[in-house]
C-alpha positions in Angstrom: 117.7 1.6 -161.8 119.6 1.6 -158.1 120.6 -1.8 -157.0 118.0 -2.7 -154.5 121.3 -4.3 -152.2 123.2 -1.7 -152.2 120.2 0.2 -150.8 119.5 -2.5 -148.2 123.3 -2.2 -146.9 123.4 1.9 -146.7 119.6 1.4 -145.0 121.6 -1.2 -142.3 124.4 0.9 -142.0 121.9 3.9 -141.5 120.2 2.3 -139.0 123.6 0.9 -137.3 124.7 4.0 -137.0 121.7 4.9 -135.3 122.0 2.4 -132.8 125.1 3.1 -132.3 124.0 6.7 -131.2 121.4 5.6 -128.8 123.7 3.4 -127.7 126.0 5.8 -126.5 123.5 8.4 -125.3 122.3 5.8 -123.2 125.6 5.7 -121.5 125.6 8.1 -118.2 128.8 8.1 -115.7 128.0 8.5 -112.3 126.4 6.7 -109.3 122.5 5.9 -110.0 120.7 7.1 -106.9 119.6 4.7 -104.3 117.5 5.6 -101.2 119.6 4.5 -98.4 118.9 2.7 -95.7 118.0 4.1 -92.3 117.8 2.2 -88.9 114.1 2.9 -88.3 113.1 2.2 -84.9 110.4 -0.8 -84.3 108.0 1.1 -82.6 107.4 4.8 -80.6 107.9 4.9 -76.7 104.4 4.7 -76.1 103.7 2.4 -78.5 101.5 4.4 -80.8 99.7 2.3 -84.0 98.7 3.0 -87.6 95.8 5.2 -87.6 96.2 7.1 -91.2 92.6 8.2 -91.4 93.4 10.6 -88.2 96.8 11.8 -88.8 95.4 13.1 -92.9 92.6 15.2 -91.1 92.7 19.0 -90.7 93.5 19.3 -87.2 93.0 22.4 -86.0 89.6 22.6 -87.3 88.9 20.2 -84.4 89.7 22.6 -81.2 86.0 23.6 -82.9 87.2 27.8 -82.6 86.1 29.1 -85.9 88.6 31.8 -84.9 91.9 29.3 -84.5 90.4 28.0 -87.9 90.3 31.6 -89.5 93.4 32.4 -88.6 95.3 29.2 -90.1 93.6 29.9 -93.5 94.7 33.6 -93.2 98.4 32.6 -92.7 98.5 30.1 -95.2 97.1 33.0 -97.7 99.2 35.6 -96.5 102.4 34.5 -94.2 105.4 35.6 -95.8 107.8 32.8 -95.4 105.1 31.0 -97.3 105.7 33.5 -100.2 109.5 33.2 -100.2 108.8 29.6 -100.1 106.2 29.6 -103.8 109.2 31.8 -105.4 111.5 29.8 -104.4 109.8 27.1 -106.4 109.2 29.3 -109.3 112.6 29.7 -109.3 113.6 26.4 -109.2 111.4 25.5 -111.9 113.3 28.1 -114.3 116.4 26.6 -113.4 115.4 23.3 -114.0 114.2 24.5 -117.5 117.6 26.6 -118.3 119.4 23.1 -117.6 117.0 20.7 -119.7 117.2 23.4 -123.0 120.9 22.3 -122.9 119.7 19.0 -124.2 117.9 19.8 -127.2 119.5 22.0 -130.4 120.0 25.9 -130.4 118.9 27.2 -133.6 119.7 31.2 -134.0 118.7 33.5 -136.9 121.0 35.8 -137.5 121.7 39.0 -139.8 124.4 41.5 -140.2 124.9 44.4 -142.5 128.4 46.4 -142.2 130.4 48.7 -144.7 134.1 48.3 -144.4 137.2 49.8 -146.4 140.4 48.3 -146.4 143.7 50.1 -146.3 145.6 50.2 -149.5 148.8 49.3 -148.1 147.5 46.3 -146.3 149.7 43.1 -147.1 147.4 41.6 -149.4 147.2 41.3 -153.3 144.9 43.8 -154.1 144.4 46.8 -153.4 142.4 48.6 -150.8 138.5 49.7 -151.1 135.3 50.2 -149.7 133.2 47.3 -149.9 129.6 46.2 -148.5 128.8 43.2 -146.4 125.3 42.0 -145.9 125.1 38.6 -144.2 121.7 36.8 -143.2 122.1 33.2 -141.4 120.1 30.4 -140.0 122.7 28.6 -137.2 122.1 25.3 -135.2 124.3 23.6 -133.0 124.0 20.7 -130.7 125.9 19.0 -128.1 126.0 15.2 -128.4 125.1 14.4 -124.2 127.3 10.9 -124.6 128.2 10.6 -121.4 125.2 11.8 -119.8 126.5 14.7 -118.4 123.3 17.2 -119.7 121.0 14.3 -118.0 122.6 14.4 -114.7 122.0 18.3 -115.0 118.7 18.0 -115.5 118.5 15.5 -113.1 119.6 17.5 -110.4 117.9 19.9 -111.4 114.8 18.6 -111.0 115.5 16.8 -107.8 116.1 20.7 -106.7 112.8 21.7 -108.2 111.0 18.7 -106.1 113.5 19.6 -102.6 111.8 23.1 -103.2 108.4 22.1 -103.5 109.0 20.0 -100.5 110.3 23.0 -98.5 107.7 25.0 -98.9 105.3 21.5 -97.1 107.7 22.2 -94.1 106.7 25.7 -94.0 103.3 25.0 -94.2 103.8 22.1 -91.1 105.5 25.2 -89.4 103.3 28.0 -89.8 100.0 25.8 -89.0 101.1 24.5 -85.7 102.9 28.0 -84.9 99.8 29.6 -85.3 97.8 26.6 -83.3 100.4 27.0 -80.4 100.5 31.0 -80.7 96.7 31.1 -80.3 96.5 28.7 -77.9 99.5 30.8 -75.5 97.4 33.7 -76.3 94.0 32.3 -74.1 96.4 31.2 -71.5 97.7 34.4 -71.3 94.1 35.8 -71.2 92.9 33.3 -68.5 96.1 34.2 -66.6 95.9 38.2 -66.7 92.1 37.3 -65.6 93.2 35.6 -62.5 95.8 38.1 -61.7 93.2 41.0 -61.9 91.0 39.2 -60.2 92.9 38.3 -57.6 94.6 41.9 -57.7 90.9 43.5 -56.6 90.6 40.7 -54.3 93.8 41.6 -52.4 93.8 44.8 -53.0 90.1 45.1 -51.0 91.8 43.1 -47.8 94.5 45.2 -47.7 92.4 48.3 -47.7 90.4 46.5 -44.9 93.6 45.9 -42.9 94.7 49.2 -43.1 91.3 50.3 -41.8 91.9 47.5 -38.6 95.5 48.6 -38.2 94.6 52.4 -37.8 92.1 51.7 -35.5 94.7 49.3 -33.7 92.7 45.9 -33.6 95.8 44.0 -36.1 99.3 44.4 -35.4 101.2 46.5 -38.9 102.8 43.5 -39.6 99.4 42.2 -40.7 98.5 45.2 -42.5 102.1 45.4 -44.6 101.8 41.5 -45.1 98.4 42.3 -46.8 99.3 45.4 -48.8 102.5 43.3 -50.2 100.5 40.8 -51.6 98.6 43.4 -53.5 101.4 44.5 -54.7 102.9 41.7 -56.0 99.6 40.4 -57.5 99.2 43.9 -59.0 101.9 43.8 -60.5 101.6 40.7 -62.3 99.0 42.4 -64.4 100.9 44.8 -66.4 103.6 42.2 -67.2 100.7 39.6 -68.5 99.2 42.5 -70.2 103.0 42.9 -71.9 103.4 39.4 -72.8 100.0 39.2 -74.8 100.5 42.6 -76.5 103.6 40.6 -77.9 101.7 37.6 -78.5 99.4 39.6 -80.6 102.0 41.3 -82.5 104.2 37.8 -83.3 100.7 36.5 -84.3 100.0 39.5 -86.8 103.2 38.9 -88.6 103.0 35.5 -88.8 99.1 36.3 -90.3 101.1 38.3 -92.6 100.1 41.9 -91.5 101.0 45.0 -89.5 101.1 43.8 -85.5 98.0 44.6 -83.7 94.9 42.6 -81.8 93.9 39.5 -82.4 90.7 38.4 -82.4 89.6 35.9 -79.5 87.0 32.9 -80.5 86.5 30.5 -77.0 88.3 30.6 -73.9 90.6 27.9 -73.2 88.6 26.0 -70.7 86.5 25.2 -73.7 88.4 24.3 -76.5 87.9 20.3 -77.4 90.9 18.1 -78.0 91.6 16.9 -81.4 91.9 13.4 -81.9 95.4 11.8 -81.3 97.5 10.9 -84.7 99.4 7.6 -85.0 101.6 6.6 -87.5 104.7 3.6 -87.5 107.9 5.4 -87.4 109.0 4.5 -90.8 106.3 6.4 -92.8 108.0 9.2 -91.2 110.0 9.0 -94.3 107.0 9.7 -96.5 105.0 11.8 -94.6 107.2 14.3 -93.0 108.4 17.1 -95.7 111.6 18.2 -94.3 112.7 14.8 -94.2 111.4 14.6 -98.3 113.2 17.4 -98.8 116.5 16.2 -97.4 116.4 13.2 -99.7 115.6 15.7 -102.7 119.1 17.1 -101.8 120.7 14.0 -101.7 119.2 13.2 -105.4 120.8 16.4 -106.3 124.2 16.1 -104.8 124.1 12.5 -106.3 123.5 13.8 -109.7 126.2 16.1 -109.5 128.9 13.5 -109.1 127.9 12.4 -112.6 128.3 16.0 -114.0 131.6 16.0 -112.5 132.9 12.9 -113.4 131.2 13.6 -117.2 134.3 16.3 -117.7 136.8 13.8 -117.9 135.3 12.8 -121.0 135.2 14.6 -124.8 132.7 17.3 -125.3 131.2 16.4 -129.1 129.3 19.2 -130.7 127.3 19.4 -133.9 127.3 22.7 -136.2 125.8 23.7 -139.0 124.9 27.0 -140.8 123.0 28.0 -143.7 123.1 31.9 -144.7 123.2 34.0 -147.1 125.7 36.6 -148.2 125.6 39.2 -150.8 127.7 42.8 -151.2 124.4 44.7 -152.1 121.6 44.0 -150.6 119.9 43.3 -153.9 121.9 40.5 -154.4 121.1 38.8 -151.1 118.0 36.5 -152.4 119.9 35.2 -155.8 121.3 31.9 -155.7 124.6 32.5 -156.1 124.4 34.3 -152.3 124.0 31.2 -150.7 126.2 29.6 -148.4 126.4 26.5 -146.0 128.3 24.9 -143.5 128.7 21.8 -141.3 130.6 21.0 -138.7 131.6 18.7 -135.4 134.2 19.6 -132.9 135.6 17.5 -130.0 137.5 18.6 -126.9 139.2 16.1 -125.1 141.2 17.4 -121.4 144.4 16.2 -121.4 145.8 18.2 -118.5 144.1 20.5 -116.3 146.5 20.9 -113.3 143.8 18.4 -111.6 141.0 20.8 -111.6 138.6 18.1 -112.7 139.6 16.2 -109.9 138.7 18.3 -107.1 135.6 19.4 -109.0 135.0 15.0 -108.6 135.7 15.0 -105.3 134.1 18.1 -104.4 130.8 16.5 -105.6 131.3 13.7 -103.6 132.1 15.2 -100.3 128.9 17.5 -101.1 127.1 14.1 -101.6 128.0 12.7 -98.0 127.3 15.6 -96.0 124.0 15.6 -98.2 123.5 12.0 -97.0 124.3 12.5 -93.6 121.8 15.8 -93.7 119.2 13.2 -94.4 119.8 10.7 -91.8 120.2 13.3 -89.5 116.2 14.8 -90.7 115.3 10.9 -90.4 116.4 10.6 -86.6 115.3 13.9 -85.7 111.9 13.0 -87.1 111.7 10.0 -84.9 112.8 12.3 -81.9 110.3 14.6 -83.2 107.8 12.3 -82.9 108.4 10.4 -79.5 108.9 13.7 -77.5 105.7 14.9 -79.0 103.9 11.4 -77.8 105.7 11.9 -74.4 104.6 15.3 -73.7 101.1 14.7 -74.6 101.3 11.9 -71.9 102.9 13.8 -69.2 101.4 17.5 -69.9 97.6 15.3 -69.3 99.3 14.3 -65.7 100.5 18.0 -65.0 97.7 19.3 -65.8 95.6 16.6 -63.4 97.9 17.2 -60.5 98.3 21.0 -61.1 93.8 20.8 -61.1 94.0 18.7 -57.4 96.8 21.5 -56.4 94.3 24.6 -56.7 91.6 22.1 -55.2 94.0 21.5 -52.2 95.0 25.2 -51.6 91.2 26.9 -52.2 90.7 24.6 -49.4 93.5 25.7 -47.5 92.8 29.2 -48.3 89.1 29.1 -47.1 90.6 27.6 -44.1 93.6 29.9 -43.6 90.7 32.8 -44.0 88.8 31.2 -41.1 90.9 30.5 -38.8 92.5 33.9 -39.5 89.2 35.5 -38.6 88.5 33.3 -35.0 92.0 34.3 -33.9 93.9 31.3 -34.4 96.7 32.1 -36.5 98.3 35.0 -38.0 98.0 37.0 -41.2 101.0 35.4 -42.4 99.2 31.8 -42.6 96.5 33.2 -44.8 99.0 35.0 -47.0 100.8 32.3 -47.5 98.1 30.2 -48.7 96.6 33.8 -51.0 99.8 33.6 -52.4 100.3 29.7 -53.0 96.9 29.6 -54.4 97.9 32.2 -57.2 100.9 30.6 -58.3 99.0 27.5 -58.5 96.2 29.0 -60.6 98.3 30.6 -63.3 100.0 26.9 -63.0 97.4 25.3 -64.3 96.6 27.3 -67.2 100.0 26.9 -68.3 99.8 23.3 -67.7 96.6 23.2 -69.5 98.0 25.3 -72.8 101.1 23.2 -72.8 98.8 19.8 -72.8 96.9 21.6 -75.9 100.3 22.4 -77.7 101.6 18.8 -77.4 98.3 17.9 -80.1 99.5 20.9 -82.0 103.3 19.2 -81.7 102.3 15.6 -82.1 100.3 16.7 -85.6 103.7 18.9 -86.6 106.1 16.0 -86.1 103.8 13.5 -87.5 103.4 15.5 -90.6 100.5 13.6 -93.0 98.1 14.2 -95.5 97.3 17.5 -93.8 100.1 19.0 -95.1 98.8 18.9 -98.4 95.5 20.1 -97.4 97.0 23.3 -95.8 99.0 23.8 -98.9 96.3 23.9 -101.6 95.5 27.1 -99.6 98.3 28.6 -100.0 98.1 31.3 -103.5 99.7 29.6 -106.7 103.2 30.8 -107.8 103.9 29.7 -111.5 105.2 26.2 -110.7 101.6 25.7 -109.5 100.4 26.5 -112.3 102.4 24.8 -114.9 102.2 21.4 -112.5 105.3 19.4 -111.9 107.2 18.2 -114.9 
């Protein structure tokens, strides 16, 4: 009967030996990753407060244009960046598996069958033949991740897979309001070729009136050339508007993710509604905006990768074992004298590598710091993001204001101009002058008026939110989706 000690002490050594093993595999070299700390500013310019509930909503639902809607949802279906963006994750997420299979055994089957003769004069002790080989073997090996190099792998690897993910939110941000600000440019454009043309036939009837007054010689041709130049020139602003939304149209189709062409129109600018304004303290900017989530994914990484670098100064231990069979006919190959085995351990230890390890070290590291200056420099151009948005959206309203009492002011003058044109007491060139101010002003102020609707559009973008993640569940699976994060 077995001694009942002796089998408590190999059970203690047993499990010593175990803990000795989990004790070193618990052992990782390298700097642990920290989120470091950034000089948030206490508050924005204009002093904008918490309001989560608005800045989560799906904004540009709210200019209430089923068209403006239609399109987002189109581009976030079909927009190609947004495509590179899902395989970029996909890819990421195979890479991420590739480096965590390096932490669990490789097992391989393997069979071979040759037939081999050996020279007669070889320098052996007997002579030469032909002989049969017929070899069939199960392999494993396994590399003993002591040091923790295999874990900061996979560590960076996954903080790649997560940077990705977070990428393709800061498409999403990008292509929403770039197709928020593209539509809204395009009714400005419309409302501006509309005054032009309108204006154009306006003109153009005046001059033909003055040419009938200078022939029969009641206005000087000074008058009548003054006229026909200002049709002219408000003719020829047509053709160049006309240009400019072509393009529009066209920049709007590829970002829809189709061949350029028109664009459908829902309401005219004068009656799209504002969206509500989004608020948020400047240091959630850290969690809410994804290019700035991103940045810190590739400071995760970078900070990872010191550890694999520093992991190579250290023995690689590796596991082996085999267990085949071998047999000179293949009739012999299941009999149990065919077996074989084998088991194994190796250990490399660098001892002198010309300080290639070294720079690999201090490689990572440098990668590291411009990886953490990459993210405090995403951080403050979030906040700058942010407070220009809040600034435009305050100024753009006063632009647009003044710019509405400017075209008040000079239809008055105009009216005026006109009559006292018409009694005598002025020249042409007065009511040109006010014809011509008036147009500038109008297409003023529908350029005032689309830039005070793209500073919502802005303000949303730089505020980033839980719309993000709305816009993104409509954008089509890649396998990453699918699977879910790991």
């Amino acid at each position: 009967m077995r001694d009942p000690i002796a089998k408590t002490n190999k059970l203690r050594g047993i499990a010593a030996a175990l803990a000795f093993g989990l004790a070193l595999s618990a052992c990782t070299v390298g700097p642990d990753y920290h989120r470091p700390d950034i000089d948030v500013p206490p508050a924005w310019r204009l002093g904008a407060t918490e309001a989560e509930a608005i800045s989560n909503v799906v904004w540009w639902d709210q200019f209430q244009d089923p068209v403006l809607s239609d399109l987002v949802r189109t581009a976030l279906a079909r927009n190609k960046d947004l495509a590179i963006a899902t395989a970029n994750i996909d890819q990421a997420l195979a890479q991420y598996g590739i480096t965590r299979a390096a932490q669990s055994p490789q097992v391989n089957l393997g069979a071979n069958a040759s037939r081999q003769r050996d020279s007669a004069n070889a320098p052996r002790t007997f002579g030469g033949g032909t002989f049969n080989d017929f070899q069939l073997n199960l392999s494993a090996s396994f590399e003993l991740d002591i040091w923790g190099k295999l874990r900061r792998a996979s560590e960076s690897a996954r903080a790649s897979l997560l940077g990705s993910e977070e990428g393709r939110g800061a498409v999403v941000l990008t292509v929403v309001s770039t197709v928020a600000d593209g539509y809204i440019q395009l009714l400005a454009l419309d409302r501006q070729v509309e005054i032009a043309r309108r204006t154009s036939q306006t003109l153009g009837e005046v001059a033909r009136l003055q040419r009938i007054r200078f022939t029969g010689g009641a206005i000087p041709e000074s008058d009548y050339r003054q006229a026909e130049s200002q049709y002219r020139d408000a003719a020829a602003r047509v053709p160049e508007l006309e240009r400019q939304i072509a393009q529009q149209e066209n920049f709007l189709s590829v970002l829809l993710g189709r061949n350029p062409g028109p664009i459908t129109r829902g309401r005219d600018i004068d009656h799209l509604t504002f969206p509500a304004i989004p608020m948020a303290l400047p240091a959630s900017l850290l969690e809410r905006r994804p290019d700035v989530r991103q940045a810190e994914q590739q400071l995760v990484a970078t900070n990872a990768n010191i550890g694999v670098a520093k992991a190579a100064y250290y023995p690689d231990i590796s596991l082996t074992a085999l267990l085949g069979l071998e047999s000179g006919n293949i009739g012999g190959l299941f009999k149990g004298p065919a077996g074989l085995w084998s088991v194994g351990a190796s250990l490399l230890q660098p001892i002198f590598d010309g300080g290639r390890i070294a720079g690999q070290v201090a490689q990572a590291e440098a990668q590291q710091r411009a990886a953490l200056h990459n993210y405090e420099k995403s951080a403050l151009s979030a906040f700058q993001d942010v407070d220009n948005a809040l600034v435009d959206r305050a100024k753009y309203e006063r632009v647009r204001d003044e710019q509405t009492q400017n075209v008040e002011e000079l239809r008055r003058f105009r009216d005026l101009a006109e009559l006292r044109y018409r009694e005598g007491a002025t020249i042409y060139l007065e009511l040109a002058t006010a014809e011509q101010s008036l147009l500038n002003a109008e297409l003023a102020l529908v350029t005032a008026q689309s830039q005070y609707f793209q500073s919502y559009s802005n303000l949303y973008k730089a505020m980033g939110g839980g719309w993000v993640g709305e816009a993104e569940a409509l954008v089509p699976k890649g396998v990453a989706d699918s699977m879910g994060s790991q």
